[in-house]
Structures are given as structure tokens and as C-alpha cells.
N, C-alpha and C positions, 0 to 999 in steps of 0.2 A: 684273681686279677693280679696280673705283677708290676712294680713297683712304677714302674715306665708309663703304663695306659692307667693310671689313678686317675688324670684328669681329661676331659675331653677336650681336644683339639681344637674346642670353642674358645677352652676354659684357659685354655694356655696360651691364647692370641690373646686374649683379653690380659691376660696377667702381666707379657711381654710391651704390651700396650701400654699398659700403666706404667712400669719399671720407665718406660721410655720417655711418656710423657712427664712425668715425676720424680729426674733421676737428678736435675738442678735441685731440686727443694733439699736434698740431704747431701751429709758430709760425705756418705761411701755408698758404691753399689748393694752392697749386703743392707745397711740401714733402709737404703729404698726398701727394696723386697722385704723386709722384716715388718714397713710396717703396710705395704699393701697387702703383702701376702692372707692375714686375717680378716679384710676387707672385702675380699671376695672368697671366702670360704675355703684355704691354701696354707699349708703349714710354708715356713719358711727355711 
């Protein structure tokens, strides 16, 4: 499987979701995703 289709198309609404919902709570875009990312099973 390559690097692009690691996560399904489920997995990656869901992650986008979050970044979005939760993107006031932190100082930068990257810190979101760093700390949802391990929340739903997702390197960062």
C-alpha cells in the first residue's frame, strides 16, 4: 500500500474534522494535528 491510501477515507474526514473543530484550542496548525493526530490512531 503506498503512502497516500494508509488511511481510509473514513479516517481522514474524521481527522480533518477534528483539526477543524479543535484548531482555536492551540497556538499553530501543526500543534492541533500533533496532538489529535495519536487520538485517532495517525502519526502526525
Amino acid at each position: 500500500m503506498n503512502k497516500s491510501n494508509k488511511y481510509s477515507p473514513e479516517v481522514r474526514a474524521r481527522a480533518v474534522r477534528l483539526v477543524q473543530e479543535h484548531r482555536s484550542e492551540y497556538p499553530s496548525l501543526w500543534s492541533t494535528i500533533e496532538s489529535i493526530a495519536p487520538k485517532i490512531g495517525c502519526s502526525a
